[in-house]
SEKOLFI-918815 format. One record per residue: x, y, z of N, C-alpha, C in turn; residue in three letters. Coordinates in steps of 0.2 Angstrom, whole numbers, plus 5000, padded with zeros to 4 digits. Layout:
NODE   n_xx   n_yy   n_zz   ca_xx   ca_yy   ca_zz   c_xx   c_yy   c_zz   code
NODE      X      Y      Z       X       Y       Z      X      Y      Z    ALA
...
# end
This chain:
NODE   n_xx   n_yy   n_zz   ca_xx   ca_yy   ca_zz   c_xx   c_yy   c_zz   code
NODE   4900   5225   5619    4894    5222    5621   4888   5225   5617    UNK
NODE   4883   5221   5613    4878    5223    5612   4872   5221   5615    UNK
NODE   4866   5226   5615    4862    5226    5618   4856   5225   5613    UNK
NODE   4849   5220   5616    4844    5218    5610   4838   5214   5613    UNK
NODE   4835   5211   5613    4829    5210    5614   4829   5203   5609    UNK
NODE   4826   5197   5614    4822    5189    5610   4816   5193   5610    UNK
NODE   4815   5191   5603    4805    5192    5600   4803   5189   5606    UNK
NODE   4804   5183   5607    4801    5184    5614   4798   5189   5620    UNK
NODE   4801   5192   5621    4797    5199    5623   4793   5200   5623    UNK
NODE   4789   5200   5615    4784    5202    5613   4777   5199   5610    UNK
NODE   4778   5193   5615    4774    5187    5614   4768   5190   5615    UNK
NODE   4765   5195   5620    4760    5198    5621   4757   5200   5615    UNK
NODE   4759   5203   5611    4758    5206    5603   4757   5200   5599    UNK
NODE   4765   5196   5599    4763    5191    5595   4758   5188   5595    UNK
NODE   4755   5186   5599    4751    5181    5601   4743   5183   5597    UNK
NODE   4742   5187   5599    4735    5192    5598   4736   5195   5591    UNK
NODE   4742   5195   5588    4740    5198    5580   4742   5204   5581    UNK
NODE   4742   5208   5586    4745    5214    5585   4748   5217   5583    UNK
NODE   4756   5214   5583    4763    5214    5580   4765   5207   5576    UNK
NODE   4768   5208   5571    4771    5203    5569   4778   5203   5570    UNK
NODE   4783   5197   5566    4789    5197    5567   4791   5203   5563    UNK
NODE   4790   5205   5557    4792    5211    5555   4791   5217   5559    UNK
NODE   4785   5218   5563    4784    5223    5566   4787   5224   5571    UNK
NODE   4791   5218   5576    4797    5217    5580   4801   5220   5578    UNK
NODE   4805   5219   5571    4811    5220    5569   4811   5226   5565    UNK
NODE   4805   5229   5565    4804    5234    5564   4805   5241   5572    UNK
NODE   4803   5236   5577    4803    5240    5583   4810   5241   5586    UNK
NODE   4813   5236   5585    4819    5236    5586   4824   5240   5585    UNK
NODE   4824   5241   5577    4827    5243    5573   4826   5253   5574    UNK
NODE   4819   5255   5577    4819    5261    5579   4824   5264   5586    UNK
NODE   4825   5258   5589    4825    5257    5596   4833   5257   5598    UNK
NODE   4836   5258   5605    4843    5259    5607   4845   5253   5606    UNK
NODE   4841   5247   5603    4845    5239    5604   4847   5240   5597    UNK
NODE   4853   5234   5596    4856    5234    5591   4856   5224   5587    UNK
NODE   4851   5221   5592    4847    5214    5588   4846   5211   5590    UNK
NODE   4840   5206   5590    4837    5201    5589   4837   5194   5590    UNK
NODE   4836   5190   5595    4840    5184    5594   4829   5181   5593    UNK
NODE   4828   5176   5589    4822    5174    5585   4821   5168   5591    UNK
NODE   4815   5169   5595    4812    5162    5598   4808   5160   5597    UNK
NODE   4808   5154   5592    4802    5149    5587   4797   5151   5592    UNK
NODE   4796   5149   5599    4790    5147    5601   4786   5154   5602    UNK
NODE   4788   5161   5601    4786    5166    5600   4781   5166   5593    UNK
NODE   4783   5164   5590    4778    5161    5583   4774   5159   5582    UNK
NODE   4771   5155   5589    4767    5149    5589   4761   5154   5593    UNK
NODE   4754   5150   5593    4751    5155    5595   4750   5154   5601    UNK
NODE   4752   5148   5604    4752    5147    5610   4759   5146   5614    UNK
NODE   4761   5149   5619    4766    5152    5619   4772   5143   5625    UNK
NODE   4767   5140   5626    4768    5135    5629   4769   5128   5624    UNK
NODE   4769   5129   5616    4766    5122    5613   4771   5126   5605    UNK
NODE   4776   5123   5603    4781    5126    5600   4778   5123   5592    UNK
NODE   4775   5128   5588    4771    5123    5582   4772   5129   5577    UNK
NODE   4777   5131   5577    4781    5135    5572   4782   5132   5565    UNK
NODE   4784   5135   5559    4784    5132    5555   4791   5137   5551    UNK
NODE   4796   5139   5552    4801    5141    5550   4804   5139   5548    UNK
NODE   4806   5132   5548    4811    5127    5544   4806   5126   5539    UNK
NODE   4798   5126   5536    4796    5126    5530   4794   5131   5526    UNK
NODE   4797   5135   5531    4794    5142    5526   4800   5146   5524    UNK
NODE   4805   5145   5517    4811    5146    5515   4808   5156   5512    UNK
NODE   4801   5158   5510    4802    5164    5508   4800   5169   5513    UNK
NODE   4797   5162   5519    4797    5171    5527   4805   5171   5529    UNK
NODE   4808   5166   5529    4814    5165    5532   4819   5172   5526    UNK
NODE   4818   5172   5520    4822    5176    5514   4819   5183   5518    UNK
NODE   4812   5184   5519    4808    5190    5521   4811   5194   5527    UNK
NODE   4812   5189   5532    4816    5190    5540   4824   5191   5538    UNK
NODE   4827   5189   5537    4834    5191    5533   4835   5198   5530    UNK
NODE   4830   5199   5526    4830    5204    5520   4825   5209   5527    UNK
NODE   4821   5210   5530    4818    5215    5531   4825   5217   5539    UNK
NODE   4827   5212   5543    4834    5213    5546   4838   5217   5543    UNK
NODE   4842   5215   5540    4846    5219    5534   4844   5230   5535    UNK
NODE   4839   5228   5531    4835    5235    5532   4836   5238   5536    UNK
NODE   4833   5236   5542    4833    5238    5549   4837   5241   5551    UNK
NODE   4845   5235   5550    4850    5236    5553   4850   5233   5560    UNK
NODE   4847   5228   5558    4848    5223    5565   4851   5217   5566    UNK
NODE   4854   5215   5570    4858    5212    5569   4854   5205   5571    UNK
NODE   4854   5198   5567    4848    5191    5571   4857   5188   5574    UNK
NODE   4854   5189   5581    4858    5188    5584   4860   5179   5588    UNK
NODE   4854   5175   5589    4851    5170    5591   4847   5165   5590    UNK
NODE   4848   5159   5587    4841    5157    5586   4838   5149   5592    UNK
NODE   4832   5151   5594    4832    5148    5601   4826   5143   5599    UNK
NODE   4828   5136   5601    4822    5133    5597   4819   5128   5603    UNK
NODE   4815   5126   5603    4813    5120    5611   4814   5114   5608    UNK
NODE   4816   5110   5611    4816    5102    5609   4816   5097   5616    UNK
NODE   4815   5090   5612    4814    5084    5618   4815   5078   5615    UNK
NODE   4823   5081   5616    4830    5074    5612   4830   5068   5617    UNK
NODE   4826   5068   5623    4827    5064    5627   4820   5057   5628    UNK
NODE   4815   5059   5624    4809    5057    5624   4807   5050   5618    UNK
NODE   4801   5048   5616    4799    5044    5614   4800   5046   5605    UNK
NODE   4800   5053   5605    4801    5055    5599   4806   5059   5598    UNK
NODE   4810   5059   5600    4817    5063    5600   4818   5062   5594    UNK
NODE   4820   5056   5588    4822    5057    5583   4819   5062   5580    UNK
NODE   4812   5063   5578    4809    5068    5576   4811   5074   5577    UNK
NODE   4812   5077   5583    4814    5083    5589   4820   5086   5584    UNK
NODE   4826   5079   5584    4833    5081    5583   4833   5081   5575    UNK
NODE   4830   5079   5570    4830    5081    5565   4828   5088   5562    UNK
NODE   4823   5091   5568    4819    5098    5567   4823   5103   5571    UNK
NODE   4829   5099   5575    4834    5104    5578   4840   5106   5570    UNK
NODE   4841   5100   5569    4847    5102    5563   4842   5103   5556    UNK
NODE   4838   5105   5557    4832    5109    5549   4834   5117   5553    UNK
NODE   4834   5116   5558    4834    5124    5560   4841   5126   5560    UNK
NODE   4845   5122   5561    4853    5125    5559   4851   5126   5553    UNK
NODE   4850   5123   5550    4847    5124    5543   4848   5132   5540    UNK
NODE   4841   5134   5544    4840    5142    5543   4844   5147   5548    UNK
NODE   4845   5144   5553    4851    5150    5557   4856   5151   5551    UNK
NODE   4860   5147   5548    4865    5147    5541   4863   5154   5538    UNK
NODE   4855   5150   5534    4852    5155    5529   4852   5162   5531    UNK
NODE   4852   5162   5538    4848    5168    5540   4854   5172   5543    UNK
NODE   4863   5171   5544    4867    5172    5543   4867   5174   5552    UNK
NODE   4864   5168   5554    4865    5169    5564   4868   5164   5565    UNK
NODE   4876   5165   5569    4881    5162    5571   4878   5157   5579    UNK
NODE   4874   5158   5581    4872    5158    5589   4864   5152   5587    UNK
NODE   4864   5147   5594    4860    5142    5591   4860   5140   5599    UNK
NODE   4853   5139   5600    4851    5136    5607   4846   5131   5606    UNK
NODE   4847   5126   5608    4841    5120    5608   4842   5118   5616    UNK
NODE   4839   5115   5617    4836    5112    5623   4834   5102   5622    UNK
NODE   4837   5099   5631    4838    5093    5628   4830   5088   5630    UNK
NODE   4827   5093   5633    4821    5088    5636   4815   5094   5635    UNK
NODE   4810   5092   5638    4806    5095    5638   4806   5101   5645    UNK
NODE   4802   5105   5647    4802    5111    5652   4803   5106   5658    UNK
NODE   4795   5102   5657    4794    5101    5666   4797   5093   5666    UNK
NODE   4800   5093   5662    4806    5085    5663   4810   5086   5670    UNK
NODE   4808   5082   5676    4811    5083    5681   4815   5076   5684    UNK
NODE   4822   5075   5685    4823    5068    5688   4821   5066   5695    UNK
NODE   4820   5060   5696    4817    5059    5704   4824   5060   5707    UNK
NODE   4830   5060   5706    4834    5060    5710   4839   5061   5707    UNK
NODE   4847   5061   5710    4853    5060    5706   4855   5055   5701    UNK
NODE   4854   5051   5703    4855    5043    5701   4850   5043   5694    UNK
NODE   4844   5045   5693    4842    5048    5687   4845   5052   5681    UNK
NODE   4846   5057   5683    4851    5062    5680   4855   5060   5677    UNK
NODE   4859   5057   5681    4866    5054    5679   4864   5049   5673    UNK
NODE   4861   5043   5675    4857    5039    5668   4856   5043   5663    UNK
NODE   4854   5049   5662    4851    5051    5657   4856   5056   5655    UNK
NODE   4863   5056   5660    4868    5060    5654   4872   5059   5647    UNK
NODE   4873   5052   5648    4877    5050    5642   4872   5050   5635    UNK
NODE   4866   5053   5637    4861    5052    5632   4862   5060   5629    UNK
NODE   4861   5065   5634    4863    5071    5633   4868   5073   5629    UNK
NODE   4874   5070   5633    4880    5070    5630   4881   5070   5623    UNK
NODE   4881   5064   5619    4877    5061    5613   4873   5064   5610    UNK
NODE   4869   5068   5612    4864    5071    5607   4867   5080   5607    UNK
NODE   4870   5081   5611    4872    5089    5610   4879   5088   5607    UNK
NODE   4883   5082   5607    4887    5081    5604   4887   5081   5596    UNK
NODE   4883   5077   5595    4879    5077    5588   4879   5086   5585    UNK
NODE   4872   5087   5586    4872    5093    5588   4876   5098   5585    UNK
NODE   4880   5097   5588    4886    5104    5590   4890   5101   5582    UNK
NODE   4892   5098   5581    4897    5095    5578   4891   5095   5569    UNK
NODE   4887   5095   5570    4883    5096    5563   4883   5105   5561    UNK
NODE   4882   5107   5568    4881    5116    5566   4889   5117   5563    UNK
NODE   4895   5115   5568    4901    5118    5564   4903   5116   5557    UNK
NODE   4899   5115   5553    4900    5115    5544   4896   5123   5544    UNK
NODE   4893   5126   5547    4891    5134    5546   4895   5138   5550    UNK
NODE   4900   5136   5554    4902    5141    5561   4897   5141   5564    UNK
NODE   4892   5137   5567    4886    5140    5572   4890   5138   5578    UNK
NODE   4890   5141   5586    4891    5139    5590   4883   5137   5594    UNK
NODE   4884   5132   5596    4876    5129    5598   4877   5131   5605    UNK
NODE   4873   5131   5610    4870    5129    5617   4865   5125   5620    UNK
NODE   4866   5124   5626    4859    5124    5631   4860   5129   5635    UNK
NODE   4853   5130   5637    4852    5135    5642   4850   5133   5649    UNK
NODE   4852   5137   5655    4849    5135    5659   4842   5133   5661    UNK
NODE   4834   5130   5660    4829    5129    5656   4825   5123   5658    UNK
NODE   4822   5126   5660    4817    5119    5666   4819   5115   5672    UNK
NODE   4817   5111   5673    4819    5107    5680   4826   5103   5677    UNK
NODE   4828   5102   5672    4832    5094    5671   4838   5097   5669    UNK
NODE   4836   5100   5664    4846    5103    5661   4846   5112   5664    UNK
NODE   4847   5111   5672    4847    5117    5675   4852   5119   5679    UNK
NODE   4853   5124   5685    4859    5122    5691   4864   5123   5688    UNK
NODE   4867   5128   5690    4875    5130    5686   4878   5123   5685    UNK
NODE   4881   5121   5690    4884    5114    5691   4882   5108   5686    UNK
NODE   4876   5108   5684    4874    5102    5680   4874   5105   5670    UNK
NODE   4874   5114   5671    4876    5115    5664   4883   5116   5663    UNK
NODE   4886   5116   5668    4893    5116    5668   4895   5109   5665    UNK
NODE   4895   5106   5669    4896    5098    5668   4895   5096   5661    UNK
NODE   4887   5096   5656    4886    5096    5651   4892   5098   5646    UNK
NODE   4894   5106   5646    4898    5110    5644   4904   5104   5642    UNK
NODE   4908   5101   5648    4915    5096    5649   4913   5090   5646    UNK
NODE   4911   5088   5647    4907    5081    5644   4908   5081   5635    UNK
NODE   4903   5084   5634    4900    5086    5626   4908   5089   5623    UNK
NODE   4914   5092   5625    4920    5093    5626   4920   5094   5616    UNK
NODE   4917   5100   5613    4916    5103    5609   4917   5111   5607    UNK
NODE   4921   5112   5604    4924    5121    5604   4919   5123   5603    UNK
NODE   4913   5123   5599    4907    5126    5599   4899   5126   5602    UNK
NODE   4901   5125   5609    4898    5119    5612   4896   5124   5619    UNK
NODE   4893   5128   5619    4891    5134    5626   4886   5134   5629    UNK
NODE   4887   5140   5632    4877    5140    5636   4875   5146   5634    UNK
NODE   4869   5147   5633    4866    5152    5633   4863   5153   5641    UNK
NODE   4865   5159   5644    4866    5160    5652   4860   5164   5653    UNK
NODE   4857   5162   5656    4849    5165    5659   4850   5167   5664    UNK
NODE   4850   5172   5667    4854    5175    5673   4848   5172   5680    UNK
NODE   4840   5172   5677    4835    5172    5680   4834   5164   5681    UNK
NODE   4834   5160   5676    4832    5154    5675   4833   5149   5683    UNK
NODE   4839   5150   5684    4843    5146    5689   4839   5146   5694    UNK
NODE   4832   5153   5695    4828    5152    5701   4823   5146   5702    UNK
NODE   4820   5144   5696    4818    5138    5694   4819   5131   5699    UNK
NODE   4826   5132   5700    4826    5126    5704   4832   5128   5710    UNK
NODE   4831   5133   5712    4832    5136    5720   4839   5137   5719    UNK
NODE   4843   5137   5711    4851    5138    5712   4852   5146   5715    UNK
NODE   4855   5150   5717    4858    5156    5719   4859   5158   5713    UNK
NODE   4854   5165   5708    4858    5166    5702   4864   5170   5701    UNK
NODE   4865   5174   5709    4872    5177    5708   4880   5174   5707    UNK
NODE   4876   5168   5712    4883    5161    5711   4883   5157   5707    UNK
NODE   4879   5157   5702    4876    5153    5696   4878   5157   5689    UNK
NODE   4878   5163   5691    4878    5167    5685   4888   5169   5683    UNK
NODE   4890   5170   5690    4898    5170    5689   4899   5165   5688    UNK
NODE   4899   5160   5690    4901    5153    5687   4901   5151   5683    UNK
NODE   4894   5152   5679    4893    5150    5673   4894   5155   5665    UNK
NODE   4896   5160   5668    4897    5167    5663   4905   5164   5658    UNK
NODE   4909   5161   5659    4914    5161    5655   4913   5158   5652    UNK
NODE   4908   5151   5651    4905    5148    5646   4897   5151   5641    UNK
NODE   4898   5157   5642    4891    5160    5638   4894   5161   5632    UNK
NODE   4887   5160   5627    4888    5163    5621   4883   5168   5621    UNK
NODE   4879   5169   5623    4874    5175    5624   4872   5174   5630    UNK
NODE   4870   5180   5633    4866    5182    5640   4862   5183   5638    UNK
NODE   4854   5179   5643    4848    5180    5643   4847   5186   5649    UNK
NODE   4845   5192   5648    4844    5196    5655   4837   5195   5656    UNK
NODE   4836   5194   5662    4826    5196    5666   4827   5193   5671    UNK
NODE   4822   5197   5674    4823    5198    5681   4814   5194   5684    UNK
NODE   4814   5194   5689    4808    5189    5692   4804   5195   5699    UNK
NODE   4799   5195   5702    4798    5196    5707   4799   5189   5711    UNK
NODE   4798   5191   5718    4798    5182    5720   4799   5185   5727    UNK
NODE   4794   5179   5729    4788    5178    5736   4790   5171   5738    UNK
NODE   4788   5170   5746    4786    5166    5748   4782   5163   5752    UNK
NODE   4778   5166   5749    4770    5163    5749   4765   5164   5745    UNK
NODE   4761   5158   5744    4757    5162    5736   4752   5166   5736    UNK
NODE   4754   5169   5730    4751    5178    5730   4747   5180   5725    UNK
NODE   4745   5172   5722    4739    5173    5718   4740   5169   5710    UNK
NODE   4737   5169   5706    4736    5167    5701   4742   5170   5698    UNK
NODE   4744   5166   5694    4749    5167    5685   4756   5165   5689    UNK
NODE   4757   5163   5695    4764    5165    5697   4768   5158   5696    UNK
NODE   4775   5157   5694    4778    5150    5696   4778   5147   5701    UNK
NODE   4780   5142   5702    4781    5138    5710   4789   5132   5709    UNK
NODE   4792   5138   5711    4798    5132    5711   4799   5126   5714    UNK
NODE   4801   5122   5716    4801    5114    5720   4802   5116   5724    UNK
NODE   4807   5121   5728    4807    5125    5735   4805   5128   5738    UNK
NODE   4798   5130   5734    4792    5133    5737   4793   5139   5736    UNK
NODE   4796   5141   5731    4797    5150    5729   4793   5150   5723    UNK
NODE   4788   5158   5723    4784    5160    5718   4790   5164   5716    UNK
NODE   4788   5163   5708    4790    5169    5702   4787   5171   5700    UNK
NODE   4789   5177   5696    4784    5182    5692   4789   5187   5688    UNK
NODE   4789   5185   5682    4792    5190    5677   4791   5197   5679    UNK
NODE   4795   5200   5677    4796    5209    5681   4803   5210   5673    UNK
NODE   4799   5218   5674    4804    5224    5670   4811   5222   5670    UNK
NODE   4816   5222   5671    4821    5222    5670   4825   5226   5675    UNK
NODE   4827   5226   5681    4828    5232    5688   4824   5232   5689    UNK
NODE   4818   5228   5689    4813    5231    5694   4810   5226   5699    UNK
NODE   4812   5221   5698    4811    5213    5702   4815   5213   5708    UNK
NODE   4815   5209   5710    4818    5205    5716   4827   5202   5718    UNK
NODE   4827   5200   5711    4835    5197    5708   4839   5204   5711    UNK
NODE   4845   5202   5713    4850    5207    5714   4855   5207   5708    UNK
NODE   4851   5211   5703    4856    5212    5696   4861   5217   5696    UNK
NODE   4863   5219   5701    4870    5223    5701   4874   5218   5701    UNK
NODE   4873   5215   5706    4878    5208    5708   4879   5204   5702    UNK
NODE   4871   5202   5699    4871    5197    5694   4877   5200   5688    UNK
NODE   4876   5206   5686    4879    5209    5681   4884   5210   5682    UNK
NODE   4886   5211   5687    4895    5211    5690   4897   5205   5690    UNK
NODE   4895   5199   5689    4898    5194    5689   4900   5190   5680    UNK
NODE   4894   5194   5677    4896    5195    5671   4900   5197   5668    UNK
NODE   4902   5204   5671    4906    5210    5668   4914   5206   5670    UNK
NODE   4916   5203   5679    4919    5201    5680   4922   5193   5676    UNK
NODE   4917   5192   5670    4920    5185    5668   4924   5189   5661    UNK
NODE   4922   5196   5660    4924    5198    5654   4922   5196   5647    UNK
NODE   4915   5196   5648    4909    5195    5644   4909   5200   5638    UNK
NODE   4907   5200   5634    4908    5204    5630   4905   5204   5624    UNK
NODE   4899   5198   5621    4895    5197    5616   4886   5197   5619    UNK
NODE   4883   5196   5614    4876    5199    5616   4873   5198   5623    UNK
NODE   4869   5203   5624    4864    5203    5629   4857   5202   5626    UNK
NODE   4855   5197   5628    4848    5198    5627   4844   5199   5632    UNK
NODE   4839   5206   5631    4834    5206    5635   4828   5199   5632    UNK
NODE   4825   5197   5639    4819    5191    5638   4815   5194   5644    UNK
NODE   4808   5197   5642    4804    5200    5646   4798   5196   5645    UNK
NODE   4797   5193   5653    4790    5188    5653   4784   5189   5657    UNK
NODE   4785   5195   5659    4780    5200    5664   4775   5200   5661    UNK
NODE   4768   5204   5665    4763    5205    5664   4762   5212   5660    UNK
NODE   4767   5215   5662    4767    5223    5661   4764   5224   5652    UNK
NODE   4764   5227   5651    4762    5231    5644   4769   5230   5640    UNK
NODE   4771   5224   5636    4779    5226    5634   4782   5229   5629    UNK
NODE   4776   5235   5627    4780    5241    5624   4782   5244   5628    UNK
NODE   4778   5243   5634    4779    5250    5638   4787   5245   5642    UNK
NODE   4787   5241   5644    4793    5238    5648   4798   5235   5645    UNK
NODE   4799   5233   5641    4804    5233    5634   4810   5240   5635    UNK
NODE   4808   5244   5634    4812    5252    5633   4814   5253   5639    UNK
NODE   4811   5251   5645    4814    5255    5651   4819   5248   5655    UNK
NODE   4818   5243   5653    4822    5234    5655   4828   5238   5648    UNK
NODE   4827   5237   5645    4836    5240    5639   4838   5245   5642    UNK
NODE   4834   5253   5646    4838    5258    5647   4841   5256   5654    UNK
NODE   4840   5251   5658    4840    5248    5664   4848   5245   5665    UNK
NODE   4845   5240   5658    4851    5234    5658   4857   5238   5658    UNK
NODE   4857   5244   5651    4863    5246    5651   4866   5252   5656    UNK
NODE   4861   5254   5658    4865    5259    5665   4866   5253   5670    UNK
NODE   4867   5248   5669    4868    5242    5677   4876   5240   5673    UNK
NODE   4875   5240   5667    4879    5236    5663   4887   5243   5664    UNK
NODE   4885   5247   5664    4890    5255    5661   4893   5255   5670    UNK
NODE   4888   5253   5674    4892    5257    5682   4896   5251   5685    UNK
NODE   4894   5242   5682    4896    5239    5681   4904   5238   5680    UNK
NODE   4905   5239   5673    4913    5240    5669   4916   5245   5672    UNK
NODE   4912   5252   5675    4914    5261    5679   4919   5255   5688    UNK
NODE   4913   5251   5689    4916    5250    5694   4924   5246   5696    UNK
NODE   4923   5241   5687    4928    5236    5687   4934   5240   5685    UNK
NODE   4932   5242   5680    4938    5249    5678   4943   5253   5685    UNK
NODE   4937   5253   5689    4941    5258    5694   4945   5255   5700    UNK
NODE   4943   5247   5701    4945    5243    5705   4951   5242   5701    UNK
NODE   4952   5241   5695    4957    5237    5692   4963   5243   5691    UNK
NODE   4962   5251   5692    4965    5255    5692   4969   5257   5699    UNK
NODE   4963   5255   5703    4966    5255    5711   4972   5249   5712    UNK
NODE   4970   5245   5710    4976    5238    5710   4982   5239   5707    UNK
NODE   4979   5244   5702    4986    5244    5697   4989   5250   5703    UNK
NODE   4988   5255   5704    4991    5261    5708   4995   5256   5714    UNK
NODE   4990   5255   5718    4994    5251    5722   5002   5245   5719    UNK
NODE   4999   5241   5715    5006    5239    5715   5012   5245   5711    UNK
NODE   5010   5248   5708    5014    5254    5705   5017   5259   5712    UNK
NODE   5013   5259   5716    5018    5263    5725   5021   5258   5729    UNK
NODE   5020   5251   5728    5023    5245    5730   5030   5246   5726    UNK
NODE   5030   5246   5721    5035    5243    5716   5041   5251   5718    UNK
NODE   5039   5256   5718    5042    5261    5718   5044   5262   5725    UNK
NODE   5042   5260   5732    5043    5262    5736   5050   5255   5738    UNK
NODE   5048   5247   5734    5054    5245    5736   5060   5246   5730    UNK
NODE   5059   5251   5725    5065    5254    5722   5068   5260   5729    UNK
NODE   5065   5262   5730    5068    5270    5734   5070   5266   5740    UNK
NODE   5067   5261   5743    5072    5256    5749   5079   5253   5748    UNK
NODE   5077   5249   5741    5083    5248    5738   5091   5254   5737    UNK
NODE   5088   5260   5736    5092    5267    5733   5094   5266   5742    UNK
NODE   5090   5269   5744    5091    5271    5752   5097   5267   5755    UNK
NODE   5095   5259   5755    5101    5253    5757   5107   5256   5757    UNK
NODE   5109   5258   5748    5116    5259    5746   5118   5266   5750    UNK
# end
């Protein structure tokens, strides 16, 4: 299992000129994580409004590459926003496969797009359902362009519309593609009042990467900056352990699917994210170690046990005779 950080994270910087993408991958690279998964909308200055310009800029993309490399970091993801379902999706779906484009170049196997916009929300079932075989169809597309690079594509758990373990799952069966997964948000499923611990085992055997973060969360509002889910539950990005989500469990559900490729930390808090960055990595990985400590132990007790089962109906056996 490797551990690593989406620039994401560090939008707070990015945003303000503080740090660049290099300076990212240069923090990294100092740091306990071992890579990078790249999120276009972290490049944009507005962290809501994705106006990146990656797929035209072939000598930052050689630079991001080459200064990776160095580092020793591994670009582990490349996560792009889109809205394949809208009046412009043509546009959208051609700036999804400009962007396989560059995951290729940039020698990143892992690829996340999204099929609608954030706050796309159906009025009902009967909606949804209308607008699956569009989905289907365009992540179908999708998947099947990226496998000429080996890229394995996803969607992620991610807005109100393509959310809900049960509705990424189903996606997953549908689009019925070997390369064709989720990127698992352990937190995301709060968005639309899914349970992430029953969401997150569930959905854990189809990940190609894990999104970790964690959320505080109220019920009742507690003031400016916070989400509002349709259930009437407030969010708010937190440290990584230090939120409200039960991440023993959640990561126990992961460790139990026998996960074992990247973690990404995605840190969206207010906090200072030099400062919460390092202690969300030193977090994940002691939840992640007592985790496996635990799975290892249970799996030793069951083996013991049936090893004194097995033996005690040899020695009945002996006894018979």
């Amino acid at each position: 299992m490797q551990f690593g950080f989406s620039s994401y994270s560090f939008y707070q910087h990015l945003r303000t000129g503080r740090m660049s993408l290099f300076d990212v991958i240069d923090w990294i690279g100092a740091s306990d994580a071992t890579h990078m998964e790249i999120a276009t909308v972290s490049l944009s200055p507005e962290i809501s409004n994705d106006t990146s310009t990656l797929d035209q800029d072939p000598a930052f993309v050689q630079q991001v590459k080459t200064r990776a490399a160095d580092q020793g970091v591994t670009l582990s993801n490349l996560v792009v926003p889109a809205d394949l379902l809208g009046e412009d999706a043509p546009r959208h779906l051609a700036r999804v496969k400009r962007h396989l484009d560059v995951a290729a170049e940039l020698g990143i196997t892992l690829f996340r797009h999204d099929v609608t916009r954030w706050a796309h929300r159906a009025k009902d079932i009967a909606e949804f359902e209308a607008l699956m075989p569009r989905m289907v169809e365009v992540c179908r597309d999708i998947a099947r362009y990226a496998a000429q690079y080996g890229i394995t594509t996803s969607v992620e758990n991610h807005g109100l519309l393509m959310n809900g373990g049960e509705r990424v799952r189903r996606l997953i069966h549908l689009v019925d593609e070997p390369n064709f997964r989720t990127t698992l948000d352990v937190g995301n499923f709060m968005s639309v009042d899914d349970n992430p611990v029953v969401a997150v085992a569930e959905n854990a055997p189809y990940a190609s990467i894990v999104h970790l973060k964690d959320f505080y969360v109220r019920r009742q509002y507690p003031g400016e900056g916070w989400h509002h889910t349709p259930g009437g539950v407030y969010l708010l990005g937190s440290i990584v352990g230090y939120g409200d989500l039960d991440m023993r469990r959640i990561v126990q559900g992961i460790v139990a699917a026998d996960y074992d490729g990247f973690i990404s930390i995605e840190f969206e808090g207010i906090e200072e994210c030099l400062m919460a960055n390092p202690i969300g990595l030193a977090n994940a990985k002691r939840l992640f170690a007592e985790a496996q400590a635990e799975a290892a132990a249970t799996a030793g007790a069951a083996a013991g046990t049936g090893v004194a089962a097995s033996a005690g109906a040899v020695a009945g056996a002996g006894a018979a005779k």
